[in-house]
VOKOLNU-32362 format. One line per 8 residues: their letters; for each residue x, y, z of N, C-alpha, C. Coordinates in pm, whole numbers, padded with zeros to 5 digits, always signed. Layout:
BEGIN
a	X Y Z X Y Z X Y Z; ...
//
This chain:
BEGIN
xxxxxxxx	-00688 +06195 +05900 -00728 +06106 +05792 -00798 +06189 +05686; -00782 +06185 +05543 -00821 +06251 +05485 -00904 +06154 +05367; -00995 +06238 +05266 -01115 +06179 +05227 -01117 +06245 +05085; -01134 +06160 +04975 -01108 +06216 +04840 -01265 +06196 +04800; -01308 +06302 +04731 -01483 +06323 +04714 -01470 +06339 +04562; -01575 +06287 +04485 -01599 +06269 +04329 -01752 +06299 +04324; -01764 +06311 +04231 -01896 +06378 +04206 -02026 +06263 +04233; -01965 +06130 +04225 -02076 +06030 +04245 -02129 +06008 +04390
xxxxxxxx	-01962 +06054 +04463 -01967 +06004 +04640 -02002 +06145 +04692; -02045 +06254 +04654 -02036 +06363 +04724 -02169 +06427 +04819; -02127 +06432 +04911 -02282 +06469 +05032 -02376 +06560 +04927; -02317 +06613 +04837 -02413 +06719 +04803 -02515 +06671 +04642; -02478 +06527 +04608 -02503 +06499 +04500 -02541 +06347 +04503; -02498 +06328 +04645 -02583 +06171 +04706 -02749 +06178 +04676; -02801 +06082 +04621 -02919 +06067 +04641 -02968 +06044 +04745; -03057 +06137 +04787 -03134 +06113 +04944 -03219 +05998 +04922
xxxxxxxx	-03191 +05861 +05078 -03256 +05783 +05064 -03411 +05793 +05078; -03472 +05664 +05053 -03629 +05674 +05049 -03700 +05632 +05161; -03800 +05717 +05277 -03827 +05675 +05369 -03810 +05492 +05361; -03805 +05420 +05456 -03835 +05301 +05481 -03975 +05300 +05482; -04084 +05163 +05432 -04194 +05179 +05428 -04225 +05076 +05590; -04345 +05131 +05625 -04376 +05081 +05778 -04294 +05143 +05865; -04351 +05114 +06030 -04305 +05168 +06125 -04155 +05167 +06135; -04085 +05212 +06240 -03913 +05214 +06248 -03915 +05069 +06310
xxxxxxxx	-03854 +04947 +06326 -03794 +04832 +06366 -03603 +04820 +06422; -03553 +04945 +06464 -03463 +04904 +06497 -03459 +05045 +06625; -03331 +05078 +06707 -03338 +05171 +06748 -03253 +05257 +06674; -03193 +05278 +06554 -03170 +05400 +06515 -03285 +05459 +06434; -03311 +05378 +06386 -03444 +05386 +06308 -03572 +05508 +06390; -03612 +05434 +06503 -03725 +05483 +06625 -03650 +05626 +06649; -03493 +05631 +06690 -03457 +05742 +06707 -03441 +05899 +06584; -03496 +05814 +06490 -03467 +05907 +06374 -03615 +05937 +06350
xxxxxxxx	-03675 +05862 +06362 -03804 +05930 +06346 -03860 +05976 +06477; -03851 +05971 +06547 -03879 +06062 +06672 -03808 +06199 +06704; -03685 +06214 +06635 -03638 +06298 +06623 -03715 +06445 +06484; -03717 +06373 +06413 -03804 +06416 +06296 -03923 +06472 +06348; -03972 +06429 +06425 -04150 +06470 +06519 -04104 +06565 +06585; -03991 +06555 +06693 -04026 +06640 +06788 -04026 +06633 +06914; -04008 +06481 +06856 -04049 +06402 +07034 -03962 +06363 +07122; -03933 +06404 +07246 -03830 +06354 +07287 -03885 +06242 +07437
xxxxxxxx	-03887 +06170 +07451 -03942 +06038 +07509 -03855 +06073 +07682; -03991 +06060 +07781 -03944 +06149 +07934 -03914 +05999 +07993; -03791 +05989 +08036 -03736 +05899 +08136 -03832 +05910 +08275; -03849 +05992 +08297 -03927 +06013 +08442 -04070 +06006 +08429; -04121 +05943 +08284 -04279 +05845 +08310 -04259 +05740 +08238; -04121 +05659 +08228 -04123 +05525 +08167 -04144 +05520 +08044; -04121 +05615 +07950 -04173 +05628 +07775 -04025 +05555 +07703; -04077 +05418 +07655 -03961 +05369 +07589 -04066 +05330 +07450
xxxxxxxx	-04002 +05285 +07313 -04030 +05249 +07263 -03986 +05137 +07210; -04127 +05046 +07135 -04064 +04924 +07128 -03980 +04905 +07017; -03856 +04814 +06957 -03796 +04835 +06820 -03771 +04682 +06798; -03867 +04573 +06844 -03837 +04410 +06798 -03947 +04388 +06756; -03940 +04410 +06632 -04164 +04335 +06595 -04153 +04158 +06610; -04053 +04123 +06648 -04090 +03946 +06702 -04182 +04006 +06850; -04120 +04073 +06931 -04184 +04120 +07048 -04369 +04128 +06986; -04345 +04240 +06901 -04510 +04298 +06898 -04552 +04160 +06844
xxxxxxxx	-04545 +04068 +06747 -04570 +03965 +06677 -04641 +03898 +06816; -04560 +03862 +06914 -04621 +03766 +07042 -04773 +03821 +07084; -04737 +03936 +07127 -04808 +04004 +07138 -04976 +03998 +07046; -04967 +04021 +06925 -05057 +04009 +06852 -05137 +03877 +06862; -05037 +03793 +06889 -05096 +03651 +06889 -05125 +03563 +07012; -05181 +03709 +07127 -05207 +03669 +07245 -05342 +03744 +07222; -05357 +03811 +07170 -05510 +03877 +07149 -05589 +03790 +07131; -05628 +03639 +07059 -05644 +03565 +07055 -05778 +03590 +07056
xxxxxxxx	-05877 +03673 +06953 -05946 +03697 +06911 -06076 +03704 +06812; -06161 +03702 +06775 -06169 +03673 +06590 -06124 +03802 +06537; -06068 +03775 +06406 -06007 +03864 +06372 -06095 +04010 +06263; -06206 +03959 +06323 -06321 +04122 +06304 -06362 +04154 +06387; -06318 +04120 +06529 -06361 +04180 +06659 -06298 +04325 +06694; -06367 +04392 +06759 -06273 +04582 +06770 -06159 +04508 +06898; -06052 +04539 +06801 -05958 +04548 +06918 -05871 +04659 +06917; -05889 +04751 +07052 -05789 +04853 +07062 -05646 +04855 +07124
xxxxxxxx	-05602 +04942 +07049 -05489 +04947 +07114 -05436 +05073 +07190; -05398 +05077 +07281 -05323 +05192 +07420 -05207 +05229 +07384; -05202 +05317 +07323 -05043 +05394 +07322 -04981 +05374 +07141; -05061 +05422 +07079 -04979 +05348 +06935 -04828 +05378 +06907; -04779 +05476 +06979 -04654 +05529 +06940 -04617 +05530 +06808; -04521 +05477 +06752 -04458 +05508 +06593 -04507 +05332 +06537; -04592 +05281 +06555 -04670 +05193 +06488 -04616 +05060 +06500; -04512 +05018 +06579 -04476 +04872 +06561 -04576 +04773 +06588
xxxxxxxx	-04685 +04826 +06724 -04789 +04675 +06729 -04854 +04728 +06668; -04890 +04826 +06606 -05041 +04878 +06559 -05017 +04776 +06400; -04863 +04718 +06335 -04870 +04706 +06199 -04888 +04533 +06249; -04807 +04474 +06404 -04790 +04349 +06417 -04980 +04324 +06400; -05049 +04377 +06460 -05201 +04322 +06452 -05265 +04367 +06300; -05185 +04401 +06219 -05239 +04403 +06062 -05205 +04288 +06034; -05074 +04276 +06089 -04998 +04131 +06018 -05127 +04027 +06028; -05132 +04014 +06161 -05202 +03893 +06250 -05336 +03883 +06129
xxxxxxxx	-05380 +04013 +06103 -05543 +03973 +06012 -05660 +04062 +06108; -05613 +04115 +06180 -05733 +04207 +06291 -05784 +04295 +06178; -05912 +04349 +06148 -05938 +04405 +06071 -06014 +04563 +06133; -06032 +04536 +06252 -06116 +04639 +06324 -06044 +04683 +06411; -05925 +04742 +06395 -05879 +04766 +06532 -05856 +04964 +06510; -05853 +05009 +06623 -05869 +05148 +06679 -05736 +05149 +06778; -05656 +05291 +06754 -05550 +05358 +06837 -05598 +05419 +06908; -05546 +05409 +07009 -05573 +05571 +07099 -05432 +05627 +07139
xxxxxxxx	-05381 +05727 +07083 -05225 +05792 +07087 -05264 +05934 +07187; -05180 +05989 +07296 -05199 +06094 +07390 -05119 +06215 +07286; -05021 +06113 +07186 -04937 +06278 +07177 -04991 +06311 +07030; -05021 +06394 +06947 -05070 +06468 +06879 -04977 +06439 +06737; -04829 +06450 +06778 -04743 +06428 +06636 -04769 +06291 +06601; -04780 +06169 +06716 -04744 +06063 +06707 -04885 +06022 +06626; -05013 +06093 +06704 -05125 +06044 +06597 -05131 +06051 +06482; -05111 +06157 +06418 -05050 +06203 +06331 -04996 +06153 +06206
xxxxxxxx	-04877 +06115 +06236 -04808 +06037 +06210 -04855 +05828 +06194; -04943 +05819 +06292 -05022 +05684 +06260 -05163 +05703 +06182; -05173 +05813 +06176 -05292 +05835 +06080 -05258 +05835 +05917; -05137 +05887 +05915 -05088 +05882 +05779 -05017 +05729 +05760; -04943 +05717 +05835 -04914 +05559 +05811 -04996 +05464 +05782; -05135 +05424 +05847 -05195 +05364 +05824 -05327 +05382 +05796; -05324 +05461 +05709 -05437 +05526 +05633 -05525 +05431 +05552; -05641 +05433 +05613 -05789 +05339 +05559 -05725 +05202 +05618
xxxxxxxx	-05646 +05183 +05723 -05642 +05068 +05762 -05710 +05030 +05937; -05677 +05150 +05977 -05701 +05169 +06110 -05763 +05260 +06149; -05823 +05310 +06296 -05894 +05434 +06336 -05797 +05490 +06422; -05762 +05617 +06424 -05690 +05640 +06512 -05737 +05781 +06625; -05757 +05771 +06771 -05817 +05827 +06848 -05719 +05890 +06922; -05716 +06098 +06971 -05622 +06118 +06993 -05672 +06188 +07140; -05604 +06113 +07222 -05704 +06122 +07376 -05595 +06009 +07445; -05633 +06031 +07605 -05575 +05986 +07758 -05633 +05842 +07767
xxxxxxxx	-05571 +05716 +07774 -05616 +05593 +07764 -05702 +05569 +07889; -05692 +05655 +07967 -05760 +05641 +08107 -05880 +05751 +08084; -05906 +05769 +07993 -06057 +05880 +07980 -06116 +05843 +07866; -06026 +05783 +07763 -06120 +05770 +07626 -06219 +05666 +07647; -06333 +05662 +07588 -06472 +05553 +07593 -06452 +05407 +07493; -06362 +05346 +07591 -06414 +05218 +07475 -06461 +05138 +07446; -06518 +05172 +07362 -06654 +05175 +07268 -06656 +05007 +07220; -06724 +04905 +07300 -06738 +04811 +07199 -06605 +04701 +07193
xxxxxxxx	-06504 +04756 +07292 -06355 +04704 +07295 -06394 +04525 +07336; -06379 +04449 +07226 -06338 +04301 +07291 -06211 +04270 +07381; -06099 +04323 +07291 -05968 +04330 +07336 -05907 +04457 +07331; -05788 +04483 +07463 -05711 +04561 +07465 -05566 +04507 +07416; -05498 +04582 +07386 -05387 +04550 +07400 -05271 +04639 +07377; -05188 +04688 +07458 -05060 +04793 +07450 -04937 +04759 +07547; -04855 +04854 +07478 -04722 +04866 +07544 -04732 +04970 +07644; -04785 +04977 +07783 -04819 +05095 +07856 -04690 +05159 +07900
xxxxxxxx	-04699 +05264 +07949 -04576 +05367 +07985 -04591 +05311 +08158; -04469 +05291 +08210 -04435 +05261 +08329 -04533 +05363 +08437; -04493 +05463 +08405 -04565 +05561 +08533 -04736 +05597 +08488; -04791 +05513 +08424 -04944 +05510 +08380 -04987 +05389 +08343; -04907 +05260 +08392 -04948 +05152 +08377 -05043 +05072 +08463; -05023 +05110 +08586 -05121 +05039 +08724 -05269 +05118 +08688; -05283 +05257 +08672 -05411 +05315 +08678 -05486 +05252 +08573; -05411 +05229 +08415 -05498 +05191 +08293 -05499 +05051 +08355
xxxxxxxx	-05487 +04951 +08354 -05454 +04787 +08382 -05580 +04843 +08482; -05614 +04868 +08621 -05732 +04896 +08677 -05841 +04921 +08587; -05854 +05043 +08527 -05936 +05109 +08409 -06015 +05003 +08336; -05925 +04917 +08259 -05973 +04790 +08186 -05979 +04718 +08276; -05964 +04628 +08387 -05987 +04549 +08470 -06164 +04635 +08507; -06194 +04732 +08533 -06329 +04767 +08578 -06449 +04759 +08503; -06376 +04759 +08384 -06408 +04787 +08225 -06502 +04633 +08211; -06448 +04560 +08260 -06460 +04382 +08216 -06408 +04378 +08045
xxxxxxxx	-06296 +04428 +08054 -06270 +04374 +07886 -06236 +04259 +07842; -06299 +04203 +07785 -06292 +04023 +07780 -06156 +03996 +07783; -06061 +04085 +07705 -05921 +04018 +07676 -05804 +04127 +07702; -05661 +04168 +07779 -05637 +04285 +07796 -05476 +04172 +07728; -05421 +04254 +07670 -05255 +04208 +07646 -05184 +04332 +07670; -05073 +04252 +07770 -05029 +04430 +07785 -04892 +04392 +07826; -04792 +04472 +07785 -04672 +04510 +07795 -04619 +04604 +07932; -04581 +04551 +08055 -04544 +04660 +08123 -04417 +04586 +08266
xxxxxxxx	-04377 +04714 +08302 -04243 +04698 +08390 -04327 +04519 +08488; -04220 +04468 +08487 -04147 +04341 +08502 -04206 +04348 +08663; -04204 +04443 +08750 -04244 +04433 +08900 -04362 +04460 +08913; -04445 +04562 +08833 -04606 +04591 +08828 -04667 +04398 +08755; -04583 +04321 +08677 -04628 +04195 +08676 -04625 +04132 +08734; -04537 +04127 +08791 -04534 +04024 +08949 -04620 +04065 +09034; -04691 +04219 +09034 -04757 +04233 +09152 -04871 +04173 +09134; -04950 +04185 +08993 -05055 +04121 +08957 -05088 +03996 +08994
xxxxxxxx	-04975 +03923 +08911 -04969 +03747 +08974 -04926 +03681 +09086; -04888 +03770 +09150 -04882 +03756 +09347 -04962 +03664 +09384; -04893 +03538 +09434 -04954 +03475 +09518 -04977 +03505 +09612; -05062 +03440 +09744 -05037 +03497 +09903 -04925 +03416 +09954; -04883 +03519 +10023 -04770 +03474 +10114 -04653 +03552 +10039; -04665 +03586 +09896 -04509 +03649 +09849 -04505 +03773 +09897; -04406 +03820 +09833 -04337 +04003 +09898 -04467 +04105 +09829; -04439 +04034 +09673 -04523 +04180 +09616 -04661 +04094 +09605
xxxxxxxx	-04735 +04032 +09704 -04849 +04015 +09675 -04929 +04132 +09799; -05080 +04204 +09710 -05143 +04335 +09758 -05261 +04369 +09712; -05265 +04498 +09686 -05376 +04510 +09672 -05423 +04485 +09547; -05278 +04485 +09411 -05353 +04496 +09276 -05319 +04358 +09317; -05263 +04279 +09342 -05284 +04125 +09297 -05430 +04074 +09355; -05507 +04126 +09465 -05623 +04110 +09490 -05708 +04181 +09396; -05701 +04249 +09360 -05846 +04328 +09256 -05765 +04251 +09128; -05677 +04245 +09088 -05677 +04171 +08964 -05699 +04013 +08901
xxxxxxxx	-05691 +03974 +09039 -05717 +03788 +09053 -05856 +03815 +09100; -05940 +03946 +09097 -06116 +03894 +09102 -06190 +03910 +08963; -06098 +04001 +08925 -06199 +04063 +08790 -06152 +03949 +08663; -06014 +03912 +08653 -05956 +03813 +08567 -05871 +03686 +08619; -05852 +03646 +08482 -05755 +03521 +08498 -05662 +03564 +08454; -05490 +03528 +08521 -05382 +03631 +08491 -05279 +03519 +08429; -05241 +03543 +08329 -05110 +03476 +08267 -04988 +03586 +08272; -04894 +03557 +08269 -04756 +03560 +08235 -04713 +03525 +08166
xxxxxxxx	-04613 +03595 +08055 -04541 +03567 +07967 -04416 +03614 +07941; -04316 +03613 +07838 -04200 +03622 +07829 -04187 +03760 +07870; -04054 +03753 +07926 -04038 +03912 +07980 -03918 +03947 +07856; -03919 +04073 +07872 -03810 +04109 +07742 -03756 +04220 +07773; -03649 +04219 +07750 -03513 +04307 +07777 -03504 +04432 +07726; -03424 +04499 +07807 -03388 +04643 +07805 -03336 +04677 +07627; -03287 +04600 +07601 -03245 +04600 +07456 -03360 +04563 +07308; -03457 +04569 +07358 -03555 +04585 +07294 -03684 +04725 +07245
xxxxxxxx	-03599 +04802 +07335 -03678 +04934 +07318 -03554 +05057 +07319; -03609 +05142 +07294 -03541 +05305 +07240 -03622 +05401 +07303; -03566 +05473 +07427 -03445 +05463 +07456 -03472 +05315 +07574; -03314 +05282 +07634 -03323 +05152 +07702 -03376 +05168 +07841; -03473 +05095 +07924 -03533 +05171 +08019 -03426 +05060 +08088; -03438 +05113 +08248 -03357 +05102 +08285 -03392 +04943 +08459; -03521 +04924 +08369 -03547 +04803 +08383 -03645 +04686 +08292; -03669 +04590 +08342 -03732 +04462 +08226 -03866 +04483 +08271
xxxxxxxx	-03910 +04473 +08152 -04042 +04474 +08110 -04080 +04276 +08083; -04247 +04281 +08109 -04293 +04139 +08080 -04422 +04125 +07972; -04480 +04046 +07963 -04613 +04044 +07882 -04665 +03981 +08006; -04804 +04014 +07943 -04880 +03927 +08028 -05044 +03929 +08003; -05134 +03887 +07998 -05278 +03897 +07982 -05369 +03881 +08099; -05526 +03958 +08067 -05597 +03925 +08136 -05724 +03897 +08069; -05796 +03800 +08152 -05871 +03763 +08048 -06010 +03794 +08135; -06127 +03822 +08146 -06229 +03874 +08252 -06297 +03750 +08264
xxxxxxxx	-06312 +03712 +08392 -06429 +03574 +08441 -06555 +03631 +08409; -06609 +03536 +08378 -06727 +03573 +08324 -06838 +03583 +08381; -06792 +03503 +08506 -06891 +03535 +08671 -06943 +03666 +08695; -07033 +03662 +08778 -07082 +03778 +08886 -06926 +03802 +08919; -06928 +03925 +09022 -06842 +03931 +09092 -06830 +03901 +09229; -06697 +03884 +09273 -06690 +03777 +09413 -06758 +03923 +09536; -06753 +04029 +09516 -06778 +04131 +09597 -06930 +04227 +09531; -06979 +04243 +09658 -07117 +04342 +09634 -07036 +04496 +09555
xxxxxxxx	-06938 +04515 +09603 -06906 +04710 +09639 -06748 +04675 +09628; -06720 +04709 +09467 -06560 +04705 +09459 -06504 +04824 +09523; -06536 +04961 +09549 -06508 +05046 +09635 -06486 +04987 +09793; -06609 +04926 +09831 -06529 +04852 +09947 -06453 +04779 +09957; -06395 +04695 +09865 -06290 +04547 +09893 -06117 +04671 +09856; -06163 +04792 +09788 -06083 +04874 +09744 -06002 +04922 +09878; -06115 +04977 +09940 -06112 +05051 +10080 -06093 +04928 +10178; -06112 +04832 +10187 -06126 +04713 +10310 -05939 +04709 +10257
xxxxxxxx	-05891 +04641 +10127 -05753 +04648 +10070 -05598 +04755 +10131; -05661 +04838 +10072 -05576 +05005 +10107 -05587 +04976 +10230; -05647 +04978 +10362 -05634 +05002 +10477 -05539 +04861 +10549; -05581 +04762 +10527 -05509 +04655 +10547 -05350 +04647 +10541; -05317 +04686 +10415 -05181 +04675 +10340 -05127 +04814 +10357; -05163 +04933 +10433 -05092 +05034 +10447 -04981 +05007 +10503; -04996 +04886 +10647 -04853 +04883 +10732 -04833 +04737 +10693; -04780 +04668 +10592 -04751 +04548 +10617 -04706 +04458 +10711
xxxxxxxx	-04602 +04537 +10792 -04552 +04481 +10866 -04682 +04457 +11000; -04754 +04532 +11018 -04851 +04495 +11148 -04917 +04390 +11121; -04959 +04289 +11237 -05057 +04234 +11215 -05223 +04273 +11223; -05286 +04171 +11154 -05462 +04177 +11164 -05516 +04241 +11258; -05461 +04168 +11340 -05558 +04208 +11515 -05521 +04366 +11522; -05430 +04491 +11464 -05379 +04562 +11475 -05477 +04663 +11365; -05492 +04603 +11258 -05537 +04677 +11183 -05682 +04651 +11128; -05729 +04535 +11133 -05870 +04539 +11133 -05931 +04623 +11243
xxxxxxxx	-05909 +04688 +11337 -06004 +04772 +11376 -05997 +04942 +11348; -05960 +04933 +11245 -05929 +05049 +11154 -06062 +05052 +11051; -06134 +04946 +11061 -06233 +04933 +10917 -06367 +04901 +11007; -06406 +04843 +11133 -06497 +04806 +11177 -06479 +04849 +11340; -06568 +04870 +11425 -06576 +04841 +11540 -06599 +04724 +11609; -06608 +04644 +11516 -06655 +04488 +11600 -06546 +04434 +11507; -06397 +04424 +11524 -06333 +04328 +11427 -06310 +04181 +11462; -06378 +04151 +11561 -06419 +03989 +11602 -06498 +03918 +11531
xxxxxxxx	-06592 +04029 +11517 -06718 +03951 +11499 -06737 +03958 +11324; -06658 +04064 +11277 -06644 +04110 +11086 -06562 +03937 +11046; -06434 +03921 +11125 -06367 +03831 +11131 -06409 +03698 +11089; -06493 +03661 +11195 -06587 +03519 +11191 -06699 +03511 +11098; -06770 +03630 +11069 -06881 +03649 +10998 -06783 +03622 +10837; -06666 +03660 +10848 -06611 +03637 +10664 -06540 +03491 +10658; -06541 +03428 +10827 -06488 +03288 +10783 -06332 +03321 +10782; -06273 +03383 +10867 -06130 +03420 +10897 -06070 +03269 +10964
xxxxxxxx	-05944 +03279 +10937 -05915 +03132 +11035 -05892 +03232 +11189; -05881 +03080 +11275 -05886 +03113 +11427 -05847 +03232 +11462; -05677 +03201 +11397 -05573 +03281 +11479 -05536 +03406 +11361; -05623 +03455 +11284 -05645 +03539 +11202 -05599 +03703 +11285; -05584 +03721 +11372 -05509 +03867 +11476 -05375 +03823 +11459; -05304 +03720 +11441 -05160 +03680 +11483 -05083 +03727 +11296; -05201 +03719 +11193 -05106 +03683 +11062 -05146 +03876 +10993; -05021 +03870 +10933 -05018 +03971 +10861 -05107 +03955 +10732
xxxxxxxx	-05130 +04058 +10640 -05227 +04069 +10526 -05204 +04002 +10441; -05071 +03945 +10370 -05023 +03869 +10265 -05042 +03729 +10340; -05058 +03679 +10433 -05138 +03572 +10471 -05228 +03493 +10403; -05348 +03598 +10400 -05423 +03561 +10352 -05491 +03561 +10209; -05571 +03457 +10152 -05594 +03479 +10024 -05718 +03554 +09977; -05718 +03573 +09858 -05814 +03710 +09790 -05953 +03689 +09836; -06011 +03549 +09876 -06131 +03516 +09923 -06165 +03593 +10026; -06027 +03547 +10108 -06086 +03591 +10267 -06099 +03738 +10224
xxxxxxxx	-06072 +03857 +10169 -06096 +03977 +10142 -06243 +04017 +10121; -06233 +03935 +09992 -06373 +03931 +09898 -06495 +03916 +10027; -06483 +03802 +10100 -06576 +03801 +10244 -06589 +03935 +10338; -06458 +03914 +10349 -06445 +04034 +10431 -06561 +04194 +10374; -06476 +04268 +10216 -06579 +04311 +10185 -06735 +04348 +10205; -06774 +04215 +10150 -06932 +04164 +10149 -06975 +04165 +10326; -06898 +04171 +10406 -06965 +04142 +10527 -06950 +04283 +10552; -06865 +04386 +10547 -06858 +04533 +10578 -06941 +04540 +10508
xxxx	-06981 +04550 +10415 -07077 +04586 +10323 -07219 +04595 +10350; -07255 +04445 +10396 -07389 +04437 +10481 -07388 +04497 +10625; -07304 +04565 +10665 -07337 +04604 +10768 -07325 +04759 +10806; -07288 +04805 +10637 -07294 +04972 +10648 -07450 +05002 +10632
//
């Protein structure tokens, strides 16, 4: 096939187009400017980016905030929620970006609009944070979601793989109910929200992602020593398949008497760990606790 060139149509006399103003919104877009950086996004820690600002839009409007409260955000990448919470009216909000081009790059984008902090979301100090809210990377999503859960951040919105959400909102008795669905049903109240598809981010991960929030009770906490309900947790749920009577004496020498003292039912040796609900833990805890 051949191609007749004139001086108006010619590669060399085309006017180069004009950046697009704001973040990239599509995936050729995300891929062209990531390419431009430098960056090439590692399949093997879950690094997708988002390219639907209806997505970030939800998002923004789960922060549910006043809109001069500091709300940060985890992971700014190439700016799609960092511009959805300009939209919204947030006026105080702070990035924290790990990679250096990408800060960079949101520092110039949104210049005198935002703060942007260039540091590990699991080490930076935040300072004053009412709300969180990010699109976390799959293979660093359980540690930060803890981080802010310890944090008591009044409000967390967060974007992450579709099975780390279910583990959260685990009832007892389901498959993926454990240890984070127990530490996360003490520190907050957990919603669920729309989950959204592989076709919403660049490159396509190669599973679904959900929303979801947490919001911090405003209570004491149900446990003296979150290290212990941590440690009482982990030891419990190492063998799922065993029962109680099997593995409570892994944590106490008297697991009769730890048992009754937390208000266990009868036949509490016969049921496996997803049995039971986050209370009986929380007891459990508090009674190891008083007796170290």
């Amino acid at each position: 096939m051949s191609t007749t060139s004139t001086g108006s149509s010619s590669r060399r006399n085309r006017p180069v187009p004009e950046p697009a103003e704001g973040p990239p919104e599509s995936p050729g877009q995300v891929a062209q400017a990531l390419t431009e950086l430098g960056v090439r996004p590692s399949r093997g820690l879950g690094q997708s980016f988002l390219t639907d600002p209806f997505v970030a839009d939800a998002e923004a409007a789960l922060v549910d905030r006043p809109l001069t409260a500091p709300v940060w955000e985890v992971g700014g990448g190439l700016g799609i929620l960092t511009a959805a919470l300009l939209r919204r009216g947030y006026s105080n909000v702070t990035v924290v970006e790990l990679d250096g081009r990408l800060a960079k790059r949101l520092t110039r984008e949104f210049a005198g609009r935002v703060r942007v902090v260039v540091g590990d979301a699991l080490e930076v100090p935040l300072e004053g944070a009412e709300a969180v809210v990010g699109n976390l990377p799959y293979s660093a999503a359980t540690p930060i979601l803890i981080r802010l859960l310890k944090a008591r951040i009044p409000r967390v919105v967060a974007m992450v793989q579709e099975e780390v959400a279910a583990r959260i909102a685990a009832p007892p008795g389901s498959r993926t109910y454990g240890r984070l669905s127990i530490l996360s049903q003490m520190f907050a109240e957990v919603e669920l929200f729309r989950p959204v598809g592989a076709e919403s981010f660049h490159p396509r991960p190669a599973v679904g992602s959900r929303i979801l929030t947490l919001t911090a009770r405003p209570d004491p906490l149900a446990v003296r020593s979150v290290p212990k309900l941590e440690a009482v947790v982990r030891t419990l749920f190492s063998s799922r398949r065993k029962q109680l009577g099997n593995l409570l004496p892994r944590l106490t020498k008297a697991p009769e008497a730890a048992a009754r003292t937390a208000g266990w039912p009868d036949d509490w040796a016969m049921l496996r760990p997803e049995r039971l609900p986050p209370e009986a833990f929380f007891a459990l805890a508090n009674t190891l606790s008083s007796a170290d």
